[in-house]
TIBAPA-890249 format. One record per residue: residue number from 1; residue in three letters; x negated, y, z of N, C-alpha, C in turn. Coordinates in steps of 0.2 Angstrom, whole numbers, plus 5000, padded with zeros to 4 digits. Example, Ala and Ser with C-alpha at 12.3 -4.5 7.8 and 13.67 -1.06 7.14 Angstrom:
+------+------+------+------+------+-------+-------+-------+------+------+------+
: resi : resn : n_c1 : n_c2 : n_c3 : ca_c1 : ca_c2 : ca_c3 : c_c1 : c_c2 : c_c3 :
+------+------+------+------+------+-------+-------+-------+------+------+------+
:    1 :  Ala : 4934 : 4972 : 5039 :  4938 :  4978 :  5039 : 4934 : 4984 : 5039 :
:    2 :  Ser : 4936 : 4989 : 5035 :  4932 :  4995 :  5036 : 4936 : 5000 : 5039 :
+------+------+------+------+------+-------+-------+-------+------+------+------+
//
This chain:
+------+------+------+------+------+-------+-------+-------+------+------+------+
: resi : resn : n_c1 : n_c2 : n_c3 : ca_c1 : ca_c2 : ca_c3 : c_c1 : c_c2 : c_c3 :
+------+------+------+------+------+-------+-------+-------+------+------+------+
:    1 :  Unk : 4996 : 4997 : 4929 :  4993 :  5001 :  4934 : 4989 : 5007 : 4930 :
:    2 :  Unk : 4986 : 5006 : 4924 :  4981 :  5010 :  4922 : 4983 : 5012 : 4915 :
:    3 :  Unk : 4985 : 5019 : 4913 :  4987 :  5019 :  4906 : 4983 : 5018 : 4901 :
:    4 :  Unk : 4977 : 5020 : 4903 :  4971 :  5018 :  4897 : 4968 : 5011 : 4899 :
:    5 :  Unk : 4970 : 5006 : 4894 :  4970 :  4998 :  4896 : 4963 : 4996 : 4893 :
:    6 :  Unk : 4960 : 5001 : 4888 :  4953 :  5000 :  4886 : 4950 : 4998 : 4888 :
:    7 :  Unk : 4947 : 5003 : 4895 :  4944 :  5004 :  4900 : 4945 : 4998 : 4905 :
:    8 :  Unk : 4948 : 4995 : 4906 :  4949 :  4990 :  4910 : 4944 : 4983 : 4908 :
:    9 :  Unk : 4943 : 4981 : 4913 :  4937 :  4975 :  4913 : 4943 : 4967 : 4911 :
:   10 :  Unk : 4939 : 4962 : 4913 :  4943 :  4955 :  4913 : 4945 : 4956 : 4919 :
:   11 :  Unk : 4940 : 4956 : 4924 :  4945 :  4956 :  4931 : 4949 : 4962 : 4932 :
:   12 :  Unk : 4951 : 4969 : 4930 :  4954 :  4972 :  4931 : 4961 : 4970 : 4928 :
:   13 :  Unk : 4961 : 4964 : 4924 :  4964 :  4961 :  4919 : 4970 : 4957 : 4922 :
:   14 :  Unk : 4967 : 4952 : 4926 :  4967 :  4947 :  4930 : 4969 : 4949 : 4936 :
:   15 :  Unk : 4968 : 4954 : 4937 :  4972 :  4957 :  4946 : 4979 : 4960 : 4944 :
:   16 :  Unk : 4980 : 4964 : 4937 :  4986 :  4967 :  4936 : 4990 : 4960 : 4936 :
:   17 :  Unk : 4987 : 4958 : 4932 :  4992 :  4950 :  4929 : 4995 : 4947 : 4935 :
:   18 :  Unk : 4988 : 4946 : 4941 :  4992 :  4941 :  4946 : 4998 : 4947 : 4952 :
:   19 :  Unk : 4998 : 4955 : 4951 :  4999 :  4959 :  4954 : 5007 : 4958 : 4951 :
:   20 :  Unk : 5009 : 4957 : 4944 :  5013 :  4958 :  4939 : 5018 : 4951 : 4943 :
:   21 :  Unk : 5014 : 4946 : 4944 :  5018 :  4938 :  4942 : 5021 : 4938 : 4950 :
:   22 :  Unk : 5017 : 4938 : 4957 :  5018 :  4938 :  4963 : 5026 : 4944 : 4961 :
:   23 :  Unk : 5024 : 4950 : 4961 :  5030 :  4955 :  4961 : 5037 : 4951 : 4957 :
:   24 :  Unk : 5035 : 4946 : 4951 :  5041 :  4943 :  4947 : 5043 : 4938 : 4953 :
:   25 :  Unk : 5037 : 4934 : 4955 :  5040 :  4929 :  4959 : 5044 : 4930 : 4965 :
:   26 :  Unk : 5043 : 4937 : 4970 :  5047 :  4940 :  4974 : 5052 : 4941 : 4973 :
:   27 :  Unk : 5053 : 4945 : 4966 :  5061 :  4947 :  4963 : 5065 : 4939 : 4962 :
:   28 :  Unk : 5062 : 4934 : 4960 :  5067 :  4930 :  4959 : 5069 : 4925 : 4964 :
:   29 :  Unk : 5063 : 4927 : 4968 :  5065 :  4924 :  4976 : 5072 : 4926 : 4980 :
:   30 :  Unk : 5070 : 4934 : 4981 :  5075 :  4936 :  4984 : 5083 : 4936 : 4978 :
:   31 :  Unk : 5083 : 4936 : 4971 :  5088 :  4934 :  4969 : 5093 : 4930 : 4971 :
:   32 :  Unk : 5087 : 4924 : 4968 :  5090 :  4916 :  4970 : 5093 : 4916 : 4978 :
:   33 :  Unk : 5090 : 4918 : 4984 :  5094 :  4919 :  4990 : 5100 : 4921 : 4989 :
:   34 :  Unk : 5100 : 4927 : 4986 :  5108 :  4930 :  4986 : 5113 : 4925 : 4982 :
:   35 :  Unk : 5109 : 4923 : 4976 :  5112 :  4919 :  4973 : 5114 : 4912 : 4974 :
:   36 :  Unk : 5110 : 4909 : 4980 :  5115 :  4905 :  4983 : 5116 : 4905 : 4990 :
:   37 :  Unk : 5117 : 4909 : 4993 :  5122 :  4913 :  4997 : 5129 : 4911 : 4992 :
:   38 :  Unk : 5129 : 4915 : 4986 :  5136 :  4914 :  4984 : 5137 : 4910 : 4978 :
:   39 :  Unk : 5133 : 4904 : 4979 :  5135 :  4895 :  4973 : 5140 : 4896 : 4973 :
:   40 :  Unk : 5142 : 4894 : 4978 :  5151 :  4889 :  4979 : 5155 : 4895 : 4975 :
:   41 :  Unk : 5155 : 4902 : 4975 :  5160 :  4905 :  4975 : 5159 : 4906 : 4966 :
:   42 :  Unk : 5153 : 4909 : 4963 :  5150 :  4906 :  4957 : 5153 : 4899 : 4953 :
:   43 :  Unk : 5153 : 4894 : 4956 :  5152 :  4887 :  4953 : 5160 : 4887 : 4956 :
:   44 :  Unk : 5164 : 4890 : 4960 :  5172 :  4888 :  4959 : 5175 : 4895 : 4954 :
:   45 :  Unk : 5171 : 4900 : 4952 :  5174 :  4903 :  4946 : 5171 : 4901 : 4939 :
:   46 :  Unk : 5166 : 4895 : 4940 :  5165 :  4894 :  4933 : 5170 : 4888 : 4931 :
:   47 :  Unk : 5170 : 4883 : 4936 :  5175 :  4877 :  4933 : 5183 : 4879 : 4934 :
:   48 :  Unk : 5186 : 4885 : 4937 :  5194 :  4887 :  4937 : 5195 : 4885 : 4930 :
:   49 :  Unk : 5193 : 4886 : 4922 :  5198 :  4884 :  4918 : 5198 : 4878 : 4916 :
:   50 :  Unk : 5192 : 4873 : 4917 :  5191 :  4866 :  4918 : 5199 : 4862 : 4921 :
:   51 :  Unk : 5200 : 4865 : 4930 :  5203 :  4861 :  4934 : 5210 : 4860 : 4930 :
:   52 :  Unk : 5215 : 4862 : 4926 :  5220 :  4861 :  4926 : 5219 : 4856 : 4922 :
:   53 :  Unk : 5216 : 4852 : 4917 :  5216 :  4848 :  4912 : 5211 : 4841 : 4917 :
:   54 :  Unk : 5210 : 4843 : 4921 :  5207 :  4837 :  4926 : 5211 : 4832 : 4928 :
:   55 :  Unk : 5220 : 4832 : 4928 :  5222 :  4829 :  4930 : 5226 : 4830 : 4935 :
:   56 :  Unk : 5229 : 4825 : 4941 :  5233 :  4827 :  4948 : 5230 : 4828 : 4952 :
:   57 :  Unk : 5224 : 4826 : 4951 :  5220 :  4827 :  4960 : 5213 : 4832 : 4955 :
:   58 :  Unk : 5212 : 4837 : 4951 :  5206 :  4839 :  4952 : 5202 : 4839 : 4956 :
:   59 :  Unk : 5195 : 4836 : 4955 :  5190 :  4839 :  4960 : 5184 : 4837 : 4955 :
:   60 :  Unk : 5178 : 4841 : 4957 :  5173 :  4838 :  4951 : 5168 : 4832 : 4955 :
:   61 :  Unk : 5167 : 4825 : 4951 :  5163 :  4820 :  4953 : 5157 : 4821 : 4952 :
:   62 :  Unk : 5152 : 4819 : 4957 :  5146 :  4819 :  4955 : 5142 : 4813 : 4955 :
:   63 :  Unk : 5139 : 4810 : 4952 :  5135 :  4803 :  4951 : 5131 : 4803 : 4956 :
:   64 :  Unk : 5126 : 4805 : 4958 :  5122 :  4806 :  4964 : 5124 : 4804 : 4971 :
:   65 :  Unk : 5119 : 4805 : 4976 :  5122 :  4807 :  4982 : 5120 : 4816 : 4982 :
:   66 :  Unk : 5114 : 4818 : 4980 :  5112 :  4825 :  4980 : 5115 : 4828 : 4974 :
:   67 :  Unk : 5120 : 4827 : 4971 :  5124 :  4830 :  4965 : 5126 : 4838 : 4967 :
:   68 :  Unk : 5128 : 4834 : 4971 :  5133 :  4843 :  4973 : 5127 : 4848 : 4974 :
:   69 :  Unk : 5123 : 4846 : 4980 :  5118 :  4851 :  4983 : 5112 : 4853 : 4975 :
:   70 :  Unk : 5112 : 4849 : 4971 :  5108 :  4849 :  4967 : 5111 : 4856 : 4962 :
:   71 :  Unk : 5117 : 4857 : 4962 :  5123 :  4859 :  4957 : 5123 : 4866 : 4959 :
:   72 :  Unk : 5123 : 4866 : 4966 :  5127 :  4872 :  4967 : 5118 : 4876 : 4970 :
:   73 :  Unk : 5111 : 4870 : 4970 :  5104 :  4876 :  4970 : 5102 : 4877 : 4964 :
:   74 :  Unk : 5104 : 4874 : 4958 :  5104 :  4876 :  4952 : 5110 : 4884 : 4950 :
:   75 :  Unk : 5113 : 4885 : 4951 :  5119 :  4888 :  4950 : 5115 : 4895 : 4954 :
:   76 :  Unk : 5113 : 4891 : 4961 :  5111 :  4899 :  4964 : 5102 : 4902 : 4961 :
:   77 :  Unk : 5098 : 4898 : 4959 :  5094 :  4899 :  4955 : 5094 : 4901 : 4947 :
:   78 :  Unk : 5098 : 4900 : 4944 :  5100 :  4903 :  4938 : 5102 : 4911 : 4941 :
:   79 :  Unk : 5107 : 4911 : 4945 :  5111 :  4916 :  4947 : 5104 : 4922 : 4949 :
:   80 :  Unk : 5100 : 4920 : 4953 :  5093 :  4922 :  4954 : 5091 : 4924 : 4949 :
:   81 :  Unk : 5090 : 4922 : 4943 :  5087 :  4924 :  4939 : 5088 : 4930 : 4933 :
:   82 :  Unk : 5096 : 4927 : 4933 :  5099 :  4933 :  4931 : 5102 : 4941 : 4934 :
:   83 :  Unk : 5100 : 4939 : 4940 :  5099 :  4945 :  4944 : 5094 : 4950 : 4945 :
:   84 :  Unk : 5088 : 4945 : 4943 :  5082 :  4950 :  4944 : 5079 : 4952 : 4937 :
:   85 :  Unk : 5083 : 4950 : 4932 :  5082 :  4954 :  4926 : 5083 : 4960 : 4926 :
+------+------+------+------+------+-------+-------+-------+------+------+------+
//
């Protein structure tokens, strides 16, 4: 906000900071949307060199019953995040 940062009190301190982290946490919000919008297409180009060595029936197993969805909102949150860098 203020080029001369001297000048600045603790609360002028504290409102950049919390001005700074809100604006961080909106970018990585809107990321993470886009980026899971497009999981599945993400998490089917990460595992393509995987599939052929999986066997006759590839498909990937998940232990859980929230495996998959856990998989593919980690994938759009990463993705998120590496977008809003």
């Amino acid at each position: 906000m203020s080029l001369d940062d001297s000048s600045m009190s603790l609360i002028g301190h504290l409102t950049d900071l919390r001005y700074r982290l809100v604006k961080t946490a909106q970018g990585i919000f809107v990321g993470a949307c886009v980026g899971l919008y497009f999981s599945s297409y993400i998490l089917e180009f990460m595992i393509r060199p995987v599939l052929p060595h999986l066997g006759e029936q590839p498909k990937l197993v998940f232990t859980s019953p929230m495996g998959d969805f856990m998989v593919h909102l980690k994938v759009g949150l990463i993705a998120g995040i590496l977008l809003s860098c």
